[in-house]
N, C-alpha and C positions, 0 to 999 in steps of 0.2 A: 170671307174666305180669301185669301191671301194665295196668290196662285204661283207666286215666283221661285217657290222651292225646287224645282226640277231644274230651274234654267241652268243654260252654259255660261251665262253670262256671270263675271264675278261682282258688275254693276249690280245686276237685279240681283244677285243672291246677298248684297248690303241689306236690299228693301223687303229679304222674307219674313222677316220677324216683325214689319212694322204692323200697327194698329190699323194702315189701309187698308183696305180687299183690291189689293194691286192683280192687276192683268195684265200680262204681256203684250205686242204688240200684235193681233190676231183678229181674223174677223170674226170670231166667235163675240170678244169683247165689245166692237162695233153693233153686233146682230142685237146682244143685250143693253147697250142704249137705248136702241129701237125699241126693245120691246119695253122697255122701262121710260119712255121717252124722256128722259135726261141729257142732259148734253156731256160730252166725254172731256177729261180731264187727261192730257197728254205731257207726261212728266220727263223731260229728258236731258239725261248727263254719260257721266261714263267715270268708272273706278278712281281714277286720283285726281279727282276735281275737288279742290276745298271748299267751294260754296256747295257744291252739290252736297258734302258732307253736313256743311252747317245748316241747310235747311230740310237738308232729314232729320238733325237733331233736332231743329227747333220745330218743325210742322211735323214730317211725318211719322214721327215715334210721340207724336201725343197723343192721346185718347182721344181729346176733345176736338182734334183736328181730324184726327184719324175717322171719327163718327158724321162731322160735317160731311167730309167727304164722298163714305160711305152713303149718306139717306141722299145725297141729290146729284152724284156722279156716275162713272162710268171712269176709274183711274187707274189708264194705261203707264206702266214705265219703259222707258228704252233706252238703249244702251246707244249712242250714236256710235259709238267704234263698230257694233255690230249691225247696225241701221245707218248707213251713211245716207240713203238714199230716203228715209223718213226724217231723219234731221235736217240734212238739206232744203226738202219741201217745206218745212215748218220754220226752218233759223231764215228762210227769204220772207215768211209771210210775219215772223219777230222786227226781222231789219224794217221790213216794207211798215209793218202800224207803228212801231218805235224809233225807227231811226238808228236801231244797234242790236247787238246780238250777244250770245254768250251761255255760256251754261252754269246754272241750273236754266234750263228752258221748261217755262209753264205755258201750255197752249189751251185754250176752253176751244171747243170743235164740236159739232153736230153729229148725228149720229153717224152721218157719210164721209164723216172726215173734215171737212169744210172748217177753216179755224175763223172763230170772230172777235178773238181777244188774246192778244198773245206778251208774255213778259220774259221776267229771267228770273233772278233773286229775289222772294219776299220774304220781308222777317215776317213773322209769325200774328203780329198784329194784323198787318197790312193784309197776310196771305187769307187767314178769317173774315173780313173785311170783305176782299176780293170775293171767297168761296158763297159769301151772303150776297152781295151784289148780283150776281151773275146769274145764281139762282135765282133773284127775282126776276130777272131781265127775261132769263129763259120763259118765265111762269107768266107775264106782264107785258113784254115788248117782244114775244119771237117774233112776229115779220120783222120786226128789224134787224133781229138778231142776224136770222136770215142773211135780208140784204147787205148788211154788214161783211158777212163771211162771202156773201157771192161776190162782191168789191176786192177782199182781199185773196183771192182766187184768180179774180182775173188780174190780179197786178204781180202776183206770183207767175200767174202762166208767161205773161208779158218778162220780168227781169230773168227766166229761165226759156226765152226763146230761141229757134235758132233761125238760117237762112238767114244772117243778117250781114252787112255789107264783108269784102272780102279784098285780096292784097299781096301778093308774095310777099315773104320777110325776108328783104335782100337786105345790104349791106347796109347803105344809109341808115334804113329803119333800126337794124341793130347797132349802129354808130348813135344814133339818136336816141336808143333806150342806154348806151351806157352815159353817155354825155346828161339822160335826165337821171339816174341814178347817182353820178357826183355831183348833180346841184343838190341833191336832197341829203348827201352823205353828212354825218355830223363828225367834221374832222378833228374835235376833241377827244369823242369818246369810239368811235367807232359807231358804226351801225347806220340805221337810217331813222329820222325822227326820234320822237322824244318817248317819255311814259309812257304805256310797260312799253319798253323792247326786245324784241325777239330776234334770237337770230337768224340772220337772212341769207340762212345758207342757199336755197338755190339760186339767189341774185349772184354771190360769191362764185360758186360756180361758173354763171354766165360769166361773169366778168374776168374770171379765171382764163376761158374759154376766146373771151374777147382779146383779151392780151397778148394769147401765143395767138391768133389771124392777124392782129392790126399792129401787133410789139406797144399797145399804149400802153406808157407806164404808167398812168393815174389809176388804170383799172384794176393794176397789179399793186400800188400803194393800198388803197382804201381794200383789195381782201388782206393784205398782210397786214394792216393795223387795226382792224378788224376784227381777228383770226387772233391775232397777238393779245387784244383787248378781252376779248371771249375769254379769253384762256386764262387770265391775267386773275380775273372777275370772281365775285361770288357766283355766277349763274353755271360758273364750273368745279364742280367735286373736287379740291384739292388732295383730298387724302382719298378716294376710291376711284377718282374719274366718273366722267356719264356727265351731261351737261342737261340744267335744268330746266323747264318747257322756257320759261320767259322771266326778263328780271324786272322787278316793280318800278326801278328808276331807272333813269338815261343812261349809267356809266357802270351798270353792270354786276353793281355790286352786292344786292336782296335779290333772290332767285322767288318766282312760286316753284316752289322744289319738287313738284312732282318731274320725272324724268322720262319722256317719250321714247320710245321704240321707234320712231318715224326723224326725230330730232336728231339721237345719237347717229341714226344708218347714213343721214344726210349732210351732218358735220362729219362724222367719218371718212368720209368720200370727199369733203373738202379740204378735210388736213391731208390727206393720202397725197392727193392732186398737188398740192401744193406745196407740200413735200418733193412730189418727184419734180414739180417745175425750177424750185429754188434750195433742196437740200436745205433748207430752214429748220435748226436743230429742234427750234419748240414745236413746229411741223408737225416733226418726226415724233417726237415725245408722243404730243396729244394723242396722233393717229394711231399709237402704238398701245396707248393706256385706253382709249376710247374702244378698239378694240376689243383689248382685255374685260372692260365694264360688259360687253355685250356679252360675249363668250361666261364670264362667271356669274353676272348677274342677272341677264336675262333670259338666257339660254334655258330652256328646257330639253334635259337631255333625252334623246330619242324622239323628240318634236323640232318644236321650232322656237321661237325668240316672243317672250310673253311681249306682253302691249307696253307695263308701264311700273313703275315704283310710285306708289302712292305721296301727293303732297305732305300729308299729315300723318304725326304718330303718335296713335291714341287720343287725337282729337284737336293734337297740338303741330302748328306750322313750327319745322325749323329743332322741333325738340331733338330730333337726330342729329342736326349738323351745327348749330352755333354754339360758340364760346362764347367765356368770358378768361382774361389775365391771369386770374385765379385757376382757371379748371386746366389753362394750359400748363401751368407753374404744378401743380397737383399730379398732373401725368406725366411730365417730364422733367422734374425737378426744377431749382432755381434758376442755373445760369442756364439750359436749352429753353426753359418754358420763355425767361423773358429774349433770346433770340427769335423764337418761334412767334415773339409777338410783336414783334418789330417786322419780322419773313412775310406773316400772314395778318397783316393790320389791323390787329384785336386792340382794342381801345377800351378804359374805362369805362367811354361813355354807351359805345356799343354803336354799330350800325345796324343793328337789327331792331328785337324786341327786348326790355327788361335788361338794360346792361349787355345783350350777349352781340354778339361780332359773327358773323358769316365770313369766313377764310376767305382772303382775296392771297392773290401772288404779288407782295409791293416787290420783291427785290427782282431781278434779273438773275436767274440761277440754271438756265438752260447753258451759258456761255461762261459761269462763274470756274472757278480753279477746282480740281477734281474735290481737292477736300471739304469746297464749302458743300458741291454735288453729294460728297459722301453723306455730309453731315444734313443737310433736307432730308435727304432719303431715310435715314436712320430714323428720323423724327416724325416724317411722316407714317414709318412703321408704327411705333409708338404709340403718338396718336390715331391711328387706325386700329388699335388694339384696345386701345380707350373706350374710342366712340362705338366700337363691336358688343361695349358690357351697355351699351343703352339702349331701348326700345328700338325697332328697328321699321322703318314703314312696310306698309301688305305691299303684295306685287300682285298686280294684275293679269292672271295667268291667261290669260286666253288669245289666240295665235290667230293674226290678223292676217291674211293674205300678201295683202298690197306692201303692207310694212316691212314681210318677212321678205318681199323682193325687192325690198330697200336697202334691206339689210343683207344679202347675199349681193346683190351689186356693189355695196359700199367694202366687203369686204374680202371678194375680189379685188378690187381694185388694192387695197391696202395689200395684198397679198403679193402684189405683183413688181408695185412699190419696194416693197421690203425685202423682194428677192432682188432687187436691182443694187441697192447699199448694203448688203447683206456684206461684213468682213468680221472675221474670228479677231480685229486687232479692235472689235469697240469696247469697252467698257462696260456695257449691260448686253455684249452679244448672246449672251444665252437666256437673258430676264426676254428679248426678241424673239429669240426662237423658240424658247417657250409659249410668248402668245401665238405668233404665228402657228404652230401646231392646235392651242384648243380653238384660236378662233375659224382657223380651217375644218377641225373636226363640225363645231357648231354649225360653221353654215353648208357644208354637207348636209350633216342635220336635217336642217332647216330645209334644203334644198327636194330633199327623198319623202319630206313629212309632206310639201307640199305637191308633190309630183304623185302620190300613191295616197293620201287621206282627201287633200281638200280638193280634186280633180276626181269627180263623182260622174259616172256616163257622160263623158266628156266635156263636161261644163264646172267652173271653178265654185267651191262655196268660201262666203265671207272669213270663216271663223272656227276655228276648233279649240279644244279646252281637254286636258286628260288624255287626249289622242282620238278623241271622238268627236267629229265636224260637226258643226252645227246645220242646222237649216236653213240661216239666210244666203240666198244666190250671192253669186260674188257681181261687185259692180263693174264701171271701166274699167277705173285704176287698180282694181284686185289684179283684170286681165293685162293690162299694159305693165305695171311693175313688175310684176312672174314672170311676162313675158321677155322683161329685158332682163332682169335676172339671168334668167334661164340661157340667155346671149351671152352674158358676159361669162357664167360656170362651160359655158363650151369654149369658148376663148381657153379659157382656164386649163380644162382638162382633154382638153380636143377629143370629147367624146360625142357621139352623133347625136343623142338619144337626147340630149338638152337643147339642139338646135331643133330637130322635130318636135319637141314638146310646144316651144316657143310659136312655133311657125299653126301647129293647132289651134293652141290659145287666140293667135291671132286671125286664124281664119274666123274663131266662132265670133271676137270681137267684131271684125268685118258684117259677117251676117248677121249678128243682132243687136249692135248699139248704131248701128249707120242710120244719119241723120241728113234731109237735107242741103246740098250745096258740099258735101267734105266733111258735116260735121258730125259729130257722136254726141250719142243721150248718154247719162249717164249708166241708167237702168236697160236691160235686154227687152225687146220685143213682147217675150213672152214673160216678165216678170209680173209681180204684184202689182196694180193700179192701184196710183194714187190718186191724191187732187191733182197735182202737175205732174210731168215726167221732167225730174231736172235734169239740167244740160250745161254743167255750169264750167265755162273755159277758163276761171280765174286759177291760177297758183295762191295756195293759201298756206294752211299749215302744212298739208304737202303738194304735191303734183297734181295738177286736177286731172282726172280721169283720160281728158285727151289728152296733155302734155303728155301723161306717163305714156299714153299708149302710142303714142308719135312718137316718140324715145323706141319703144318698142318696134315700130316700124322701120325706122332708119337703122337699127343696128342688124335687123332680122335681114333685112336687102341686102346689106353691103354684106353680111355674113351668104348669101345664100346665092345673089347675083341675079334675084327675080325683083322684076323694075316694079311692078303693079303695087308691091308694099310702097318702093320710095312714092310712087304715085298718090297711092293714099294718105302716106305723110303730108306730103306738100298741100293736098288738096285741103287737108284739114289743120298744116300750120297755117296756110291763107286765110282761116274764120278767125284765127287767135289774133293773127299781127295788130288790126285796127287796135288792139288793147296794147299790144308789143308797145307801141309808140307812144301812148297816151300814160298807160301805166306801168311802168315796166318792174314796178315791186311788187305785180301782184301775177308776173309772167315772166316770172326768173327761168322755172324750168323748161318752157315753151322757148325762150330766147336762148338758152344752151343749146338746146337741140338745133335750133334754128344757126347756130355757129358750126355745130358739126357738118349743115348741110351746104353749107356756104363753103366750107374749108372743101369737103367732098362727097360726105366723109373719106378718109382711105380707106385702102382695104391692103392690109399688108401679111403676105404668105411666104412662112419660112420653115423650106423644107427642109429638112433635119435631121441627123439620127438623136439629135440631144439637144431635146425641145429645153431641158430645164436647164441648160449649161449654155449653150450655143452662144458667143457674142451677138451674133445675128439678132438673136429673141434680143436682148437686154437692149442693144442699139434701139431696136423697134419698138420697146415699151415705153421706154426713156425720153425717145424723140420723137413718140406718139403725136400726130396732131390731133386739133379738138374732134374730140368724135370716132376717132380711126380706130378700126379693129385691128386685131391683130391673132392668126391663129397658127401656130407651129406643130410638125410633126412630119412623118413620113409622107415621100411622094403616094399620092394618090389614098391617103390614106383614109376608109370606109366612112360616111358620113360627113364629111368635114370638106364640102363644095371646094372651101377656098383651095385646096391642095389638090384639088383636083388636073389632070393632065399638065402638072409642074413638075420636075424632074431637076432633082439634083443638076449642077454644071460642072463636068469634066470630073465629076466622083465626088464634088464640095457644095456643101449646102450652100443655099442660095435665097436671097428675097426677091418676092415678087410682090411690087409695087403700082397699084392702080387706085385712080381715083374716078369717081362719079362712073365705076363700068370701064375705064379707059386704061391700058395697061405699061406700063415702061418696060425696059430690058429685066432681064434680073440682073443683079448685082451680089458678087460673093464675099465683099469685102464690108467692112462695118464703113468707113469713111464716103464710100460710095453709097450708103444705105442714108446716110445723115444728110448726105446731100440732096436726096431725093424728097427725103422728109422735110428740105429742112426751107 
């Protein structure tokens, strides 16, 4: 009996039709090991993973597999987007017996959970093989088995510790994380290190961050050729936008094509940024089109921002997006197909699979003469008309907390950006103000679905699908990224009710992930027991649980002017730094934060009658320092601390400039304002 048919999950609703008797993750599943004394089979991926794809196809839609399974298991599947907190336990106790990690993740475990044999991908020989093995093990050698699992349990509990040495992250240290960040930079292609490459946007970030505190220009080369490189690449959508999770080689050019909801919110926010630091026309572009990709392609309207667009379609990598010479000459006649293949470096030989080419950007067309601009765009219309008549990959519809407060920060901030260079004299000013409008509507959206669905008696859930929340509790990072969301849409709309939202969120973090010494678990007090309670401070594919909620902490204080948050920031950027210095690519987002605290962050209040026009605003978004907020509107106006007992000067709006708590004059003048900032 196959139990995954009801799930929210669009991972498990892949595995209802399989030949397993899948069970979800529950203790009922557990209770029946027990009674059946078998040991449990713990299956776990998530919607647009390719392996996870191919070893459904090939293990668990077989019969013969499907029935192994059945007579000697107990096989659970889990969706880690909706289980971060069961994947994490089990992807420490994969790295810990192998050495590595990854999904499809296969874990064999005891009836209590306890794992004593843990992999990733097995083709189908192997996985048979494996499924007979283990059953005899279990039948033949359980003391050992046993001991086996009690070993890898305590070497789990141990890499998910916490109370361990501690540090303020001042200046040196974050001088020292950018300085090991450009020995590891690869200044051919961009990025850091080699095969697969990912981009490393919250390093980008920090080093964004780094630049405007210390003016180094190295930190501002490697993100702009970086950024440029990204962009340039097959691991970015040429004709739709959305940037793919990772590319198979160093220089960017084969994506694995599935596209994150967590990838796009976080490069978003780095083109934005980067933008508003250098007026960089591809900058702009990306951050404008990246955007767009969120707003029409992931957006669920009247919710929030699905999770993901599947790698594969219909079974095949790459069948959506690669060419070949031919298929471009075909769409767009002779003499644009062979420009389009010289623009987009389609080759006979193909850089992909089978002859076909993954669209890269060879030529420089952000800075070229309007008519070659004219003539891309027409062609990219074109073929985006083309590639519309071919299969299209599934999307992963279901609404991740943490992600959707990724992506409402990333697009504030774009919003803010774009009201700054906003002029009726550009050339696409209305293709701008068009996204501007739906990607504003969307993360409203996004912002109301998660304020009123996934905030259940005052505590966050992971997940919702069709407008109806799932049952897994929300983790750290669900609470930390909402909750800086939720900072930045008050900045935004200087309305109360998202600073109070934030400031709850962060109380219940406070009370139920507080850890020893400053630190945070990732799971609540009162959550589901596992083998471990992970606590894990690294930045990976996104913010770890603390960062985000440190992020969360320092913008909620400086918005709110209550120290005790920055206090618990700092106490718990102190358990991270030891890593800040050691590894600093896997503590991008912790070392950003850690620049805001250093700068001040500011705190900048301009009172106003004409929050959205006022020079005052534009000067202060412009010349934001790292970190700094910034909230406009009427003196004293309800909710919004920052404005609080400021008053206009002699009838003219005015800023009011303070850092770390500390206040200056106001200044009514923009040139006065720059220099405060600056």
């Amino acid at each position: 009996m196959n139990r995954l048919v009801d799930a929210t999950s669009p991972y498990l609703l892949q595995h209802a039709d399989n030949p397993v008797d899948w069970w979800p993750w529950s203790d009922e599943a557990f209770a029946e090991a027990k009674r059946r004394d078998v040991p449990v089979l713990i299956s776990v991926g998530y919607a647009a993973c390719h392996w996870c794809h191919v070893m459904a196809h090939e293990s668990f839609e077989n019969e013969q597999v499907g029935a192994l399974m059945n007579d000697n298991f107990v096989s659970i599947k889990v969706d880690r987007e909706e289980r971060p907190d069961v994947d994490a336990v089990y992807m420490t106790a994969t790295q810990a017996m192998t050495g590595q990690g990854g999904w499809p993740m296969t874990v064999f475990a005891t009836p209590d959970g306890t794992p004593f044999f843990c992999g990733t991908y097995f083709p189908r020989p192997n996985f048979v093989q494996l499924l007979q093995s283990v059953t005899t093990a279990w039948r033949e050698q359980r003391e050992e088995v046993v001991r086996q699992g009690a070993a890898v349990v305590e070497a789990i509990g141990g890499a998910q510790a916490v109370g361990g040495p501690t540090a303020p992250l001042d200046a040196p240290l974050l001088d020292a994380a950018a300085g090991r960040l450009a020995s590891e930079y690869d200044a051919t292609n961009g990025g850091f290190g080699g095969a697969p490459k990912f981009p490393p946007h919250m390093n980008l970030l920090f080093l964004l961050r780094h630049h405007q505190r210390t003016g180094d220009p190295r930190s501002l080369e490697i993100t702009r050729h970086t950024a440029e490189a990204m962009a340039r690449g097959g691991i970015y959508d040429q004709l739709a936008s959305g940037f793919a999770r990772y590319s198979v080689d160093a220089h960017w050019t084969v994506p694995h094509f599935e596209k994150m909801l967590y990838d796009n919110a976080l490069l978003l926010r780095l083109y934005a940024q980067l933008w508003r630091l250098t007026g960089d026309p591809l900058a702009r572009r990306v951050a404008r089109d990246t955007a767009r990709f969120l707003a029409d392609e992931l957006h669920r309207p009247g919710e929030g921002f699905a999770s993901a667009l599947d790698a594969d379609t219909e079974g095949v990598e790459g069948l959506t997006y690669a060419w070949t010479p031919a298929q471009l000459v075909e769409a767009l006649g002779e003499e644009d197909g062979r420009w389009a293949t010289d623009l987009f470096a389609v080759t006979e030989e193909g850089t992909f699979e089978h002859g076909m080419s993954v669209l890269k950007l060879a030529r420089d067309v952000d800075d070229a003469a309007p008519e070659v601009r004219a003539r891309w765009q027409q062609v990219v219309g074109r073929l985006l008309s083309a590639r519309d008549t071919r299969p299209q990959p599934a999307r992963d519809d279901k609404v991740v907390a943490a992600w959707n407060g990724l992506a409402i920060t990333a697009i504030v901030e774009f919003l803010q950006v774009a009201a700054l260079y906003a002029s009726p004299q550009d050339e696409d000013a209305n293709l701008m103000d068009g996204v501007t409008i739906v990607a504003d509507g969307a993360m409203r959206d996004a912002a109301e679905h998660l304020a009123t669905v996934h905030l259940v008696d005052g505590r966050l859930r992971r997940v919702s699908r069709d407008g109806k929340v799932g049952e897994p509790a929300g983790v750290l990072e669900d609470y930390g990224c909402v909750a800086e969301a939720f900072c930045s849409l008050h900045q935004l709309t200087g309305e109360g009710r998202w600073l109070t939202l934030a400031g709850d969120l962060l109380d219940t973090a406070l009370a139920h992930f507080a850890a020893p010494g400053g630190a945070f678990y990732d799971t609540a007090d009162d959550a589901e027991r596992l083998v471990a309670r992970p606590a894990d401070p690294t930045d990976n594919a996104t913010p770890s649980g603390r960062s985000a909620l440190i992020a969360g902490l320092v913008a909620y204080s400086a918005l709110s002017g209550e120290t005790r948050y920055r206090e618990a920031a700092e106490a718990a950027l102190a358990t991270v730094s030891p890593i800040v210095g050691k590894h600093p690519r896997f503590t991008g987002y912790a070392a950003m934060v850690g620049e805001a605290l250093l700068s001040g962050p500011y705190e900048i209040a301009v009172v106003t009658d004409d929050p959205a026009g006022d020079p005052l605003v534009a000067a202060a978004r412009r010349h934001a320092p790292p970190g700094a907020v910034v909230v406009a509107g009427q003196p004293d106006q309800p909710g919004v601390p920052l404005l609080a007992d400021r008053p206009l000067v002699d009838g003219r709006s005015a800023a009011y400039v303070c850092r770390g708590f500390v206040c200056q004059r106001p200044v009514t003048s923009v040139e006065e304002l720059v220099a405060e900032l600056s």
